[in-house]
BAFI-3210 file (N, C-alpha, C; in Angstrom, 3 decimals, decimal comma, padded with zeros to 6 digits):
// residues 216
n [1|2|3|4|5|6|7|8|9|10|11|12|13|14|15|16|17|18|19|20|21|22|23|24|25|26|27|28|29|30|31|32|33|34|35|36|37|38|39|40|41|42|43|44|45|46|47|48|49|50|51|52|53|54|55|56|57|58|59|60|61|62|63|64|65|66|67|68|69|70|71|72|73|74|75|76|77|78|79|80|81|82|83|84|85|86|87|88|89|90|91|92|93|94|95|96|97|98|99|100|101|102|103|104|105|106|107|108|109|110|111|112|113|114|115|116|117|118|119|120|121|122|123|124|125|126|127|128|129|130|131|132|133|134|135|136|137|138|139|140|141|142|143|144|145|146|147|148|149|150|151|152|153|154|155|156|157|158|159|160|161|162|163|164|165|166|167|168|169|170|171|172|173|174|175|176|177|178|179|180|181|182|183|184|185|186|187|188|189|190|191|192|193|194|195|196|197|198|199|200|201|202|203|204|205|206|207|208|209|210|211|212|213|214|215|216]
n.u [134,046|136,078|138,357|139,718|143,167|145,347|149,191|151,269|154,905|157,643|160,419|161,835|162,382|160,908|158,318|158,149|157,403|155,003|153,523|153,512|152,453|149,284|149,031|148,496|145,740|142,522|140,767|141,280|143,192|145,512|146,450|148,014|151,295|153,253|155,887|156,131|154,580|153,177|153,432|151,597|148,910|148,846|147,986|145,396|144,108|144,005|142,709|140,962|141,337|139,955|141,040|143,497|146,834|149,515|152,717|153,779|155,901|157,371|159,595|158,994|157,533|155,234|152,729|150,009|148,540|148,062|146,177|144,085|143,256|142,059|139,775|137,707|137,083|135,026|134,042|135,129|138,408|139,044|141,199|144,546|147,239|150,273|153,289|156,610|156,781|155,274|154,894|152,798|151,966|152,295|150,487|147,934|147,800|147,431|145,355|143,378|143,303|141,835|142,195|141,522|142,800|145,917|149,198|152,175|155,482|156,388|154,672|153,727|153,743|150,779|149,514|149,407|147,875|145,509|144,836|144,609|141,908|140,337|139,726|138,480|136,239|134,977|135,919|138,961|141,628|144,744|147,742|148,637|150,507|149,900|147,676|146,893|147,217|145,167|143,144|143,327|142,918|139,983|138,820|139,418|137,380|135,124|132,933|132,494|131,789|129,418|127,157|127,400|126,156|124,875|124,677|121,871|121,072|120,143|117,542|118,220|121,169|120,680|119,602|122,040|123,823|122,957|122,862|125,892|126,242|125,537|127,575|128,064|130,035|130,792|129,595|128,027|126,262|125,329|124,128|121,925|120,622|120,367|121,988|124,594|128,315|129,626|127,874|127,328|129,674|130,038|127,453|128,631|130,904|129,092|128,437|130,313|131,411|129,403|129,015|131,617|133,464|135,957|136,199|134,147|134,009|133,862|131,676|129,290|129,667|129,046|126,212|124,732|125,198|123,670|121,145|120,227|120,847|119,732|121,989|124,168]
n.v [156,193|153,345|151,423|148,800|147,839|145,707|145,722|144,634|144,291|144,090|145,131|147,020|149,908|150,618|149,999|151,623|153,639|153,592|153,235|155,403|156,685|156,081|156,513|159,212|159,218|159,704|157,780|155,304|152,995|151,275|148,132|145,964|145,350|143,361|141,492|139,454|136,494|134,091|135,731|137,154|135,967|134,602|137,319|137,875|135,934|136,958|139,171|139,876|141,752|144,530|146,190|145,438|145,947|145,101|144,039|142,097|140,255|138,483|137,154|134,624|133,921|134,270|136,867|136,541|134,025|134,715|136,471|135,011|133,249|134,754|135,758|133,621|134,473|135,875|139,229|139,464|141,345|144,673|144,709|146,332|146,200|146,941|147,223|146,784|145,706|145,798|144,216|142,018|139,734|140,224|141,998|141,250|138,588|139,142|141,086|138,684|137,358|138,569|140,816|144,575|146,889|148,025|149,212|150,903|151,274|153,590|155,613|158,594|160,273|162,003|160,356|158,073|158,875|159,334|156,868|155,292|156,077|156,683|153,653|153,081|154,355|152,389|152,248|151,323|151,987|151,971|151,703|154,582|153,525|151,141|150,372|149,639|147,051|145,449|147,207|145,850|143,194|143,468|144,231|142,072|140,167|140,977|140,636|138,188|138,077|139,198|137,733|134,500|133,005|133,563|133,700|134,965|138,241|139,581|141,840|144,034|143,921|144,433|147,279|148,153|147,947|149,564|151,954|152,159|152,514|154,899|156,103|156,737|156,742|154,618|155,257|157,082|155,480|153,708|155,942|156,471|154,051|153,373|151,808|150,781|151,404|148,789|146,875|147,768|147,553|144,347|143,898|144,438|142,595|140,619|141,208|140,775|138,428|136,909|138,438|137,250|138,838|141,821|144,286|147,791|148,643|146,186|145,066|146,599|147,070|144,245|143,905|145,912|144,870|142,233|143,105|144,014|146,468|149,758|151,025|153,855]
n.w [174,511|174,539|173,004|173,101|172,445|170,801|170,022|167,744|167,089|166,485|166,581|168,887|168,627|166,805|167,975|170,075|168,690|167,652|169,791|170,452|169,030|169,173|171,487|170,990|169,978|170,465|170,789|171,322|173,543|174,442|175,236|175,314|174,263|172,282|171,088|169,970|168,084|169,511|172,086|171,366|171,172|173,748|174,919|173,261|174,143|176,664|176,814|175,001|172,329|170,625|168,077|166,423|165,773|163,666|162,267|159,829|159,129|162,099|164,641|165,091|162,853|160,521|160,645|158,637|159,717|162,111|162,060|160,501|162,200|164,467|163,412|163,689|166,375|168,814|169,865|166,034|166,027|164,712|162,274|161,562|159,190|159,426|157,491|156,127|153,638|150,725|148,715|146,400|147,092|149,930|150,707|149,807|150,585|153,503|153,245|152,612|154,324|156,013|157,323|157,614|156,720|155,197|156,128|154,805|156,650|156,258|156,448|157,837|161,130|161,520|159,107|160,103|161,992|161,175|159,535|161,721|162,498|160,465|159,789|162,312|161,621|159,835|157,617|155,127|155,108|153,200|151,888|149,681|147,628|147,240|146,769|144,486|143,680|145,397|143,976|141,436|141,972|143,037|140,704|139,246|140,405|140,581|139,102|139,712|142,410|141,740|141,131|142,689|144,611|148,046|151,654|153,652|154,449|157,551|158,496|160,154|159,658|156,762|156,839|158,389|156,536|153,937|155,120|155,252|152,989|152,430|152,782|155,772|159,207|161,472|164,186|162,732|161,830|163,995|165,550|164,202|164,104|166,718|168,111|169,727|168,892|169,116|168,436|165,605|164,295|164,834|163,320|160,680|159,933|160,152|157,557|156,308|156,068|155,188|153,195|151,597|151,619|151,671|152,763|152,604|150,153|148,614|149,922|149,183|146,471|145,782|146,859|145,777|142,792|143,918|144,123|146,454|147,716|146,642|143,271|143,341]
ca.u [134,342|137,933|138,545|141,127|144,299|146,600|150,097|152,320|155,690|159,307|161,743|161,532|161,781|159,243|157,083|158,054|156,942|153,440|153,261|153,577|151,160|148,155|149,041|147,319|144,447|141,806|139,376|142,027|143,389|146,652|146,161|149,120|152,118|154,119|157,042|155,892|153,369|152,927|153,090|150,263|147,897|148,619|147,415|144,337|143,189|143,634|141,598|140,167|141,395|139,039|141,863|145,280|147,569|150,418|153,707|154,394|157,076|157,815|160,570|157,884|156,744|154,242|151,221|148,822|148,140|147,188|144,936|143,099|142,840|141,079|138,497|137,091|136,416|133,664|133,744|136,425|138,719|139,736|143,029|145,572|148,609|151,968|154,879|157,495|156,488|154,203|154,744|150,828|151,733|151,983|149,043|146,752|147,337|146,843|143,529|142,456|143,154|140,818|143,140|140,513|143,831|147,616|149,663|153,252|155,909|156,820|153,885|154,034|152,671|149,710|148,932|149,168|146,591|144,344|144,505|143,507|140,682|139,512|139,638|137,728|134,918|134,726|136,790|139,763|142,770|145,548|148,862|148,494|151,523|150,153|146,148|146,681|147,707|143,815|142,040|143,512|142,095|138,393|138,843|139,387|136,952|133,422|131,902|132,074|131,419|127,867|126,688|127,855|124,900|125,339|123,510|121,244|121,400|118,847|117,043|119,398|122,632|120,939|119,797|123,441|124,772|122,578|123,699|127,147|126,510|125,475|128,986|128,062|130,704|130,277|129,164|126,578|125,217|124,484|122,975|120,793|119,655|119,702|122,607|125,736|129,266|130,412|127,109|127,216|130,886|129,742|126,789|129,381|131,787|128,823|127,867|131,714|131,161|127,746|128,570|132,459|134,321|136,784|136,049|133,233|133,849|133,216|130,389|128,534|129,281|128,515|125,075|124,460|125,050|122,311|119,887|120,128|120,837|119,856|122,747|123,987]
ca.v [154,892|153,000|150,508|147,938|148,040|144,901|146,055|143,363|145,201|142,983|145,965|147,823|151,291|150,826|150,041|152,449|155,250|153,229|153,592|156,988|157,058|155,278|157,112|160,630|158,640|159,945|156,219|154,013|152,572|150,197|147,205|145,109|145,925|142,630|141,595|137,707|135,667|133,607|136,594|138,106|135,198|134,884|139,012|137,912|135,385|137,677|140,432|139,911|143,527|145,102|146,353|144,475|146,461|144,213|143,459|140,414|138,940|137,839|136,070|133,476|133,121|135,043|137,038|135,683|133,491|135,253|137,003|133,871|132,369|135,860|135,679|133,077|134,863|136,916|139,947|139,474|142,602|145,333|144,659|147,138|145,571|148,326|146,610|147,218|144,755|146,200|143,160|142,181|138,587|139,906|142,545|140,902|137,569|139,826|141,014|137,825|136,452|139,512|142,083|145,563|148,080|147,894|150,715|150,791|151,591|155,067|156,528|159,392|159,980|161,798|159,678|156,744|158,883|159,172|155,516|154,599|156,841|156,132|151,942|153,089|154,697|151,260|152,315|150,271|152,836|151,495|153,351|154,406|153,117|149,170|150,398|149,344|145,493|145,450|147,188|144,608|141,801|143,524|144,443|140,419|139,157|141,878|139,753|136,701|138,616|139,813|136,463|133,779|132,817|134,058|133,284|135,810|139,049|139,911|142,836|144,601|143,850|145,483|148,404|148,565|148,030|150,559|153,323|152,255|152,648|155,876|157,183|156,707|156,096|153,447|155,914|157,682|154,342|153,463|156,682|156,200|152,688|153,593|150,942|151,119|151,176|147,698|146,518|148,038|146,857|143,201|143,628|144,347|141,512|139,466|141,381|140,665|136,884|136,397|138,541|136,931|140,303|141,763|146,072|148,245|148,688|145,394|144,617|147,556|146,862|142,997|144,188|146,307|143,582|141,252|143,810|144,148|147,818|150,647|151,901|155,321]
ca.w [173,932|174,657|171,603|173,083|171,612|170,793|169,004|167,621|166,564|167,153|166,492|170,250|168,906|166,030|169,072|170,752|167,927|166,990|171,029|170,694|167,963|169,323|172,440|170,216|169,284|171,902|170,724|171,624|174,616|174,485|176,511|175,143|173,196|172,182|169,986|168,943|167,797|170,984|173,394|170,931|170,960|175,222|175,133|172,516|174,657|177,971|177,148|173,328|171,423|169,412|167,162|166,242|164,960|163,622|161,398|159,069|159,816|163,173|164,983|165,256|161,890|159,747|161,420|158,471|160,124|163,543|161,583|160,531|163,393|164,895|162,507|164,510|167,642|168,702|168,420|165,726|165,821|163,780|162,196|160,387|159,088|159,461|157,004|155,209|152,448|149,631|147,329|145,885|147,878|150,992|150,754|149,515|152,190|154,747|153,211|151,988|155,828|156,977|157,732|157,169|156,445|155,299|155,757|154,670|157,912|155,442|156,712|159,179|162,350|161,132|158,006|160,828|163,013|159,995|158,672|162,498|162,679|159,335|160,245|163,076|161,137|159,549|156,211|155,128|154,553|152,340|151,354|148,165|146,686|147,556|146,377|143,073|143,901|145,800|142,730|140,067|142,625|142,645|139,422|138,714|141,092|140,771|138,141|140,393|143,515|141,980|140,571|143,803|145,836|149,776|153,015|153,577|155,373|158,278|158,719|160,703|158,703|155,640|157,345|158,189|154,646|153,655|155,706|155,475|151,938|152,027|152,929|157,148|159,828|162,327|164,916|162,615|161,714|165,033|166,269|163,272|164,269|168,313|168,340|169,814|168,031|168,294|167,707|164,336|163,716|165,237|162,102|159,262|160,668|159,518|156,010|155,447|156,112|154,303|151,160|151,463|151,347|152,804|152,610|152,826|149,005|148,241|150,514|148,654|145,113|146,116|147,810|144,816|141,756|144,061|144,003|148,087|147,796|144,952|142,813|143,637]
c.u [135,849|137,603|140,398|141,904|145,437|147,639|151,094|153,375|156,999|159,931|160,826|161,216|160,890|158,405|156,980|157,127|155,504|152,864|152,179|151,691|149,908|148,309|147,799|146,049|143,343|140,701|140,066|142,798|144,200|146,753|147,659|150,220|153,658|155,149|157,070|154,670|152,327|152,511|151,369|148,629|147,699|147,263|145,622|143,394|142,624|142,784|140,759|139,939|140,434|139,868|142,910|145,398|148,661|151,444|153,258|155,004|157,575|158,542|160,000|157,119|155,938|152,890|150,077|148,529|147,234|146,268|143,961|142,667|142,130|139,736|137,900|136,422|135,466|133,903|134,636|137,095|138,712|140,999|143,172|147,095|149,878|153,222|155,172|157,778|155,311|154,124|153,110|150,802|151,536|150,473|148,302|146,318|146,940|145,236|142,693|142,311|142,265|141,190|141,977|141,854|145,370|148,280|151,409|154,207|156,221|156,176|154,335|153,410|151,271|148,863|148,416|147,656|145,241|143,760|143,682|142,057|139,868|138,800|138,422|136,281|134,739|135,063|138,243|140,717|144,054|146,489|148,381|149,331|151,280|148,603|146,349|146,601|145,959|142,994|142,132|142,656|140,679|137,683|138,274|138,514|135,726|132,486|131,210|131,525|129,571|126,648|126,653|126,831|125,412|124,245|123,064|121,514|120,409|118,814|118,100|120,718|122,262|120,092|121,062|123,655|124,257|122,737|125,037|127,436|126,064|126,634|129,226|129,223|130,045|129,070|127,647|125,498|124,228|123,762|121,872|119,696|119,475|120,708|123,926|127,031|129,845|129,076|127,113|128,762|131,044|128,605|127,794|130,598|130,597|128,240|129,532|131,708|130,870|128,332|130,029|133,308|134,389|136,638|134,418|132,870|133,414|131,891|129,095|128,585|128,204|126,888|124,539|124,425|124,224|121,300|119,576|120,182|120,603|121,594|123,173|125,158]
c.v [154,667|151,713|149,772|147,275|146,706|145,383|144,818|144,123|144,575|144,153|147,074|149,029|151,510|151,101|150,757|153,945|154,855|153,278|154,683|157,883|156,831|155,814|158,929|159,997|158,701|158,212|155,388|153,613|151,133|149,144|146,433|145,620|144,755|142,552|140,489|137,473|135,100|134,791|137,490|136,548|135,018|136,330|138,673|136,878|135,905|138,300|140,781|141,443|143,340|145,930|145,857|145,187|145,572|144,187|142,203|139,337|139,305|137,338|134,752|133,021|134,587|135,470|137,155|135,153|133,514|135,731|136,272|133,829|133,787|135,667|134,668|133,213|135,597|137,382|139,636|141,045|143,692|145,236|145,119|146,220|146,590|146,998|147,353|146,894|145,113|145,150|142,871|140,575|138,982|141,272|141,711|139,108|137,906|140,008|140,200|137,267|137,055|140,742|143,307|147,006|147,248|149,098|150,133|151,295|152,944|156,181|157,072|159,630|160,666|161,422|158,098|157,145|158,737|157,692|154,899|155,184|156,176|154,596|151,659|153,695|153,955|151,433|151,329|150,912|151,493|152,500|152,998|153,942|151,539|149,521|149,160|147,117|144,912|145,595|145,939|143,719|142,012|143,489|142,782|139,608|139,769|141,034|138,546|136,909|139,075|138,498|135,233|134,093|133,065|133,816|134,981|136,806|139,159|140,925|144,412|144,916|144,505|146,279|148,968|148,937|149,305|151,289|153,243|152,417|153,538|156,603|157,250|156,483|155,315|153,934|156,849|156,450|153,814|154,642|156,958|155,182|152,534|152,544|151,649|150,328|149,693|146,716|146,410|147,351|145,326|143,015|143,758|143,457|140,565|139,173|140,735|139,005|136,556|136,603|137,773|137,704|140,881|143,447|146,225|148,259|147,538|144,746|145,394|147,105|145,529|143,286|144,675|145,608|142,950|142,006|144,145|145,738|148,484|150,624|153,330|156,381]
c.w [173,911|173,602|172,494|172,439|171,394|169,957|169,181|166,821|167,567|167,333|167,696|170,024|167,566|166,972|169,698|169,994|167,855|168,569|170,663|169,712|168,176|170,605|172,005|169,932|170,709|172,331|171,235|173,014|174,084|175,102|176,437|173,576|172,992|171,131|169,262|168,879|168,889|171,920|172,871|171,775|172,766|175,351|174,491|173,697|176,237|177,941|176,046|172,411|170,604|168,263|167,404|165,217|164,712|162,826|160,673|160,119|161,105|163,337|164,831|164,286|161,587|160,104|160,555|159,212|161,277|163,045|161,078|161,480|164,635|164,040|162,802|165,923|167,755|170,042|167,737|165,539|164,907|163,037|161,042|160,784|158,813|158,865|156,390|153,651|151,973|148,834|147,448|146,816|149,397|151,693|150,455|150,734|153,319|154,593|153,306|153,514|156,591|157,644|156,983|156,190|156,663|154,861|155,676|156,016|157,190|155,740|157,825|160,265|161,831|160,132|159,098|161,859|162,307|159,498|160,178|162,778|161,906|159,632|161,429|162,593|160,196|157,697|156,239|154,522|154,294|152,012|150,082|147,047|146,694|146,592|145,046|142,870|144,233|144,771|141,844|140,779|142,551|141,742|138,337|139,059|141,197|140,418|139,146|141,445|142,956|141,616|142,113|144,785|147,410|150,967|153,364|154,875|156,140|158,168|158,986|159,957|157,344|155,619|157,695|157,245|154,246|153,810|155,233|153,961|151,385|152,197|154,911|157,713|160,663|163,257|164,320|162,299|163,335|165,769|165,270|163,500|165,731|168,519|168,704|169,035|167,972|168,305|166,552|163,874|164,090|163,458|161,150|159,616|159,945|158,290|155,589|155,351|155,269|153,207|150,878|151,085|152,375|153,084|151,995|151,449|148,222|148,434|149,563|147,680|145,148|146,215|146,451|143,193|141,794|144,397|145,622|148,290|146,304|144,890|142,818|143,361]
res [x|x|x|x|x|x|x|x|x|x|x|x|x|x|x|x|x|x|x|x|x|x|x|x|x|x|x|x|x|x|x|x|x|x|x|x|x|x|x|x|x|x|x|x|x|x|x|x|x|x|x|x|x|x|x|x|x|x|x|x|x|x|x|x|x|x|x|x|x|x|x|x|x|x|x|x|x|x|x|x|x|x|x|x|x|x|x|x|x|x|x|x|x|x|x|x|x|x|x|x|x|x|x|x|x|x|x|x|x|x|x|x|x|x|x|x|x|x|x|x|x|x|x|x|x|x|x|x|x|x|x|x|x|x|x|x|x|x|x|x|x|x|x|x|x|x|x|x|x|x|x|x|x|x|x|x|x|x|x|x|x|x|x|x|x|x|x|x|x|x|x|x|x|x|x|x|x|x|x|x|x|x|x|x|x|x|x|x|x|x|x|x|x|x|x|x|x|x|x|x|x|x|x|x|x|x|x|x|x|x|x|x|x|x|x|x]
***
């Protein structure tokens, strides 16, 4: 399995190290490695990554926004956000835009090989010095998250959930259900829709509040 790679990263020899880094990653495969907004969205529409790795801020403006405007395609990607900005405004816009992981640039190369692995076994690594900004928000928003009527899941999607809420990665989910991997990460793309959440952690509690999954 090759997982195509978009990296958005302005400063040349950042890019050059998150290269380097996603170069060790035996799942991944680099297709495009830009420095703007524009040259990203050219690359997205060339060859449609299954992970975007990305920055903030841009010469070109703020890559919220790119990350919206992904969350319209199909498949929509994977995306980890690499800044330098921990503030709770610009985590949590990223998340709220659909971003799955934000790692601080502090991290080292193998905390960076870990967070992509992890992202890839359909977890949502976070540095731990930003976590806390995320909990307060679930923290603030469970109640409403278990109550809030949702379009319903099919069959399939909560047989997913279910596994994925036994502790599964992507890969054991689908050799569980005879499906292949971006099948199964195409189904939780549309539990994240339905239940309106953005991590595996929420989809589960969510799932678990409307009685869709036991408690465990």
């Amino acid at each position: 399995m090759s997982i195509k790679t978009l990296l958005l990263e302005d400063e040349s020899e950042t890019r050059k190290w998150f290269e380097a880094r996603l170069a060790e990653c035996v799942r991944v495969r680099l297709v495009a490695s830009v420095g703007t907004i524009a040259a990203a969205r050219r690359a997205i529409t060339s060859f449609a990554p299954e992970l975007l790795i990305l920055d903030l801020k841009l010469p070109d403006g703020n890559a919220i926004e790119l990350i919206r405007e992904v969350q319209l395609r199909t498949p929509v990607p994977e995306i980890m956000v690499v800044s330098v900005f921990g503030d709770e405004k610009s985590v949590l816009g990223a998340i709220e835009a659909g971003a799955q992981s934000y790692i601080l640039k502090d991290a080292n190369a193998e905390e960076m090989r870990k967070a992509i692995d992890q992202l890839l076994d359909g977890g949502a690594p976070i540095s731990a010095s930003i976590a806390g900004h995320v909990l307060k928000r679930f923290r603030a928003t469970a109640g409403q998250l278990a109550i809030t009527p949702v379009e319903s899941l099919s069959e399939r999607e909560l047989q997913t959930l279910k596994l994925i809420a036994r502790g599964m990665s992507y890969e054991e989910v689908g050799a569980a259900l005879s499906l292949r991997y971006h099948t199964i990460a195409s189904y939780v793309k549309q539990i994240y829709r339905k239940l309106e959440v953005h991590s595996r952690m929420q989809a589960v509690e969510r799932a678990r509040g409307m009685g869709l999954i036991d408690r465990g």
